[in-house]
Backbone bond lengths (Angstrom), bond angles and torsions (degrees), N, CA, C in turn:
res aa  C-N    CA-C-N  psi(-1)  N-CA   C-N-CA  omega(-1)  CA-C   N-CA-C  phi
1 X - - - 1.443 - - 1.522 111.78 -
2 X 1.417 115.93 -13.64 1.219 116.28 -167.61 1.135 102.73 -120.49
3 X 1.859 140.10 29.69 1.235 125.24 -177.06 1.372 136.65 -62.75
4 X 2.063 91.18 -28.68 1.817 103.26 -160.41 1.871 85.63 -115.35
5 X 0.984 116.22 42.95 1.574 120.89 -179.98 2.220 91.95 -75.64
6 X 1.318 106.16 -35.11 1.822 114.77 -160.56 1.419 84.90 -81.82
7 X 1.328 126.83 -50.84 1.587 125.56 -179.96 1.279 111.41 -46.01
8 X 1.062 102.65 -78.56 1.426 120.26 -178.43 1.603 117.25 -34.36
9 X 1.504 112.89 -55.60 1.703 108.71 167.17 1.298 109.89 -70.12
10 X 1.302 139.53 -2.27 1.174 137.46 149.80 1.160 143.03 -60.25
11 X 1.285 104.70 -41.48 1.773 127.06 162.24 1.530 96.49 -70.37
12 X 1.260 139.39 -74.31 0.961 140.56 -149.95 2.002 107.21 -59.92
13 X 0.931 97.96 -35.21 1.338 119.67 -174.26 1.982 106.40 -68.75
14 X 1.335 98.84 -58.39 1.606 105.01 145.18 1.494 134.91 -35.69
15 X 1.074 99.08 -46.34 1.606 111.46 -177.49 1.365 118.09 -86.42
16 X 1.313 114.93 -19.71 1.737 119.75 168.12 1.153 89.45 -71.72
17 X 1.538 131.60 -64.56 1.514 125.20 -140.07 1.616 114.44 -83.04
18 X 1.622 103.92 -5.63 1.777 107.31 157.20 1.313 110.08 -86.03
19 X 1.042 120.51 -32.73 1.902 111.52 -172.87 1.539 112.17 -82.56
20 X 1.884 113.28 -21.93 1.313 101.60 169.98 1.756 118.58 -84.33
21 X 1.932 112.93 -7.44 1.339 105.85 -161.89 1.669 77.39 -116.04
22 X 1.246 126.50 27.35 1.388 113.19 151.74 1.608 145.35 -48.26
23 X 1.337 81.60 -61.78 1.490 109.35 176.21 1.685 106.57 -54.50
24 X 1.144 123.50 -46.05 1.476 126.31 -179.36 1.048 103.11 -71.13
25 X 1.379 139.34 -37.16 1.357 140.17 -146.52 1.939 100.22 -95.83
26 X 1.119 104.18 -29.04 1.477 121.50 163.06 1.270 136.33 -47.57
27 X 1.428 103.24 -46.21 1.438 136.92 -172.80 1.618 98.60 -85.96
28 X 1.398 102.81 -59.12 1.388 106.15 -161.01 1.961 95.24 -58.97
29 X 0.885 120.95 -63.27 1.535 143.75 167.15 1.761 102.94 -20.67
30 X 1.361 116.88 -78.54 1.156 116.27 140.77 1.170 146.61 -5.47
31 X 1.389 106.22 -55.91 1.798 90.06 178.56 1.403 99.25 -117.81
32 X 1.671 120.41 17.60 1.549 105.11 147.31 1.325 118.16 -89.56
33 X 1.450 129.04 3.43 1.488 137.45 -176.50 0.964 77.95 -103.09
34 X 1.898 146.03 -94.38 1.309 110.00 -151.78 1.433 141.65 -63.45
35 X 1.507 89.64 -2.14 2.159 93.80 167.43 1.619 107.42 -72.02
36 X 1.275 123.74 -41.27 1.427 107.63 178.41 1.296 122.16 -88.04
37 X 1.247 109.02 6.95 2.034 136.43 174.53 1.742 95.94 -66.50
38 X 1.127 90.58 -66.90 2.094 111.51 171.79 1.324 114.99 -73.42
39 X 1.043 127.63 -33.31 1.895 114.25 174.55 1.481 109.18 -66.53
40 X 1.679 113.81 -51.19 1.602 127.80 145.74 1.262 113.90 4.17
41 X 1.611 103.04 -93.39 1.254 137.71 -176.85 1.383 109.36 -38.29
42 X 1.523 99.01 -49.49 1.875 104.36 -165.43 1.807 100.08 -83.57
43 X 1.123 107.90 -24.91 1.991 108.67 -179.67 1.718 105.04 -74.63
44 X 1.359 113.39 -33.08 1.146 112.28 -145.20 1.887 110.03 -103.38
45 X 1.012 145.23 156.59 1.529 140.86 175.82 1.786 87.45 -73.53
46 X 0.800 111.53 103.61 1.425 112.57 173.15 2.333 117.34 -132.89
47 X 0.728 108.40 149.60 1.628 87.73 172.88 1.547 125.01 -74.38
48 X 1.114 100.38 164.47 1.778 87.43 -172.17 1.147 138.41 -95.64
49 X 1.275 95.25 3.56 2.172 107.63 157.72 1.391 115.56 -84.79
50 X 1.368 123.84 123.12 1.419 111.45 167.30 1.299 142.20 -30.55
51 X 0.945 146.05 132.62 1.709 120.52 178.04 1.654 102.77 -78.49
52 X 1.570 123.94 136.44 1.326 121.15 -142.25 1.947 80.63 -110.99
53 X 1.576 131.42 -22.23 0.776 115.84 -176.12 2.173 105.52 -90.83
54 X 1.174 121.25 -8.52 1.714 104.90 -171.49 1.741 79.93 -84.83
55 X 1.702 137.44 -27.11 1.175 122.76 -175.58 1.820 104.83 -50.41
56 X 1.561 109.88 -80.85 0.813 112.44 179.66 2.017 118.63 -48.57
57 X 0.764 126.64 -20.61 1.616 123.89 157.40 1.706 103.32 -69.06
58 X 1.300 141.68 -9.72 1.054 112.90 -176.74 1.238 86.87 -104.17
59 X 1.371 151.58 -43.41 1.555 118.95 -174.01 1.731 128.76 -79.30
60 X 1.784 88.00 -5.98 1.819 98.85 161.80 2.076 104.35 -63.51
61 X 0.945 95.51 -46.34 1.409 90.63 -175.05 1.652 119.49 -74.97
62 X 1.204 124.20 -41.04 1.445 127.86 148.51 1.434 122.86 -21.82
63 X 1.349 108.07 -61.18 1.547 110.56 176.32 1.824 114.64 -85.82
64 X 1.444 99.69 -28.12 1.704 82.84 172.98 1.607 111.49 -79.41
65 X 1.436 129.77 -28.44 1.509 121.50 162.93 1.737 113.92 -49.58
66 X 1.161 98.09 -69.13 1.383 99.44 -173.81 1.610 110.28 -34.39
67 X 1.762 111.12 -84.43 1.791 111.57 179.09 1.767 103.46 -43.95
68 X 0.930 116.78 -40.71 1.703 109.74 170.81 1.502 86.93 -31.36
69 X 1.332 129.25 -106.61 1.313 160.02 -110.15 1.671 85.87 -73.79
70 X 1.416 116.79 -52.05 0.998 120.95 158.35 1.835 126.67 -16.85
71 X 0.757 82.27 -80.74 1.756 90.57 174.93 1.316 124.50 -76.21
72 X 1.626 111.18 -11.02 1.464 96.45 166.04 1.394 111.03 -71.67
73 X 1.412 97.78 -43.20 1.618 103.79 -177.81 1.504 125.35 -49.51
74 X 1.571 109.95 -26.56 1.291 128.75 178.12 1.796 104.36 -67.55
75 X 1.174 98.54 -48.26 1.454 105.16 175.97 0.913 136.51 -54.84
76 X 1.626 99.01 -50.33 1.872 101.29 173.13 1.278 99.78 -68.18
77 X 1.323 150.13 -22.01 1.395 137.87 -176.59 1.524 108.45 -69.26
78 X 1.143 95.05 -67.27 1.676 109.77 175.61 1.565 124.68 -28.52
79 X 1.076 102.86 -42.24 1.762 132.09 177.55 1.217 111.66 -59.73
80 X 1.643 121.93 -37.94 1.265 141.07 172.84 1.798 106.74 -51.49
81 X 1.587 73.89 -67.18 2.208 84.32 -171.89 1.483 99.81 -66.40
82 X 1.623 148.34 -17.20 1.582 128.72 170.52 1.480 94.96 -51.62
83 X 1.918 110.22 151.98 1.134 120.70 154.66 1.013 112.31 -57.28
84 X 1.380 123.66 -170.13 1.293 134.59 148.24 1.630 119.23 -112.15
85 X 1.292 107.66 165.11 1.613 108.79 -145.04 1.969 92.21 -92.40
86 X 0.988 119.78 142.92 1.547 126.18 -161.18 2.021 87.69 -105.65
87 X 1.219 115.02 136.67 1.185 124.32 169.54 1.771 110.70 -89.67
């Protein structure tokens, strides 16, 4: 009854340490997208206000890749600890 007890604090243990190194991982992520947002900007014939919505689309996508990746990874683990189905 207790096989995937080591899994299990494993995942879980995983999953604190993405939601607490989120926030950094955001930022950091962040202001390497908006440095090449502005090198872009500055190489390119572009207008000279930012576009305020691809900003905000780039940290929508930051965090939905990341928890994406998140949970696949959760999954394939998880998948491990299901039984298997007895004929």
């Amino acid at each position: 009854m207790h096989e995937h007890r080591g899994t299990a604090l494993a995942v879980a243990a995983v999953c604190v340490t993405f939601f607490v190194s989120l926030g950094a991982v955001v930022v950091v992520l962040g202001w390497i997208g908006f440095s090449i947002y502005a090198l872009v900007k500055w190489i390119g014939a572009a207008p000279e206000q930012p576009n305020a919505t691809a900003l905000v689309l780039l940290f929508v996508g930051i965090v939905a890749v990341l928890t994406t990746l998140l949970g696949v990874g959760a999954g394939l683990v998880g998948r491990s600890m299901t039984p298997k189905k007895r004929e």
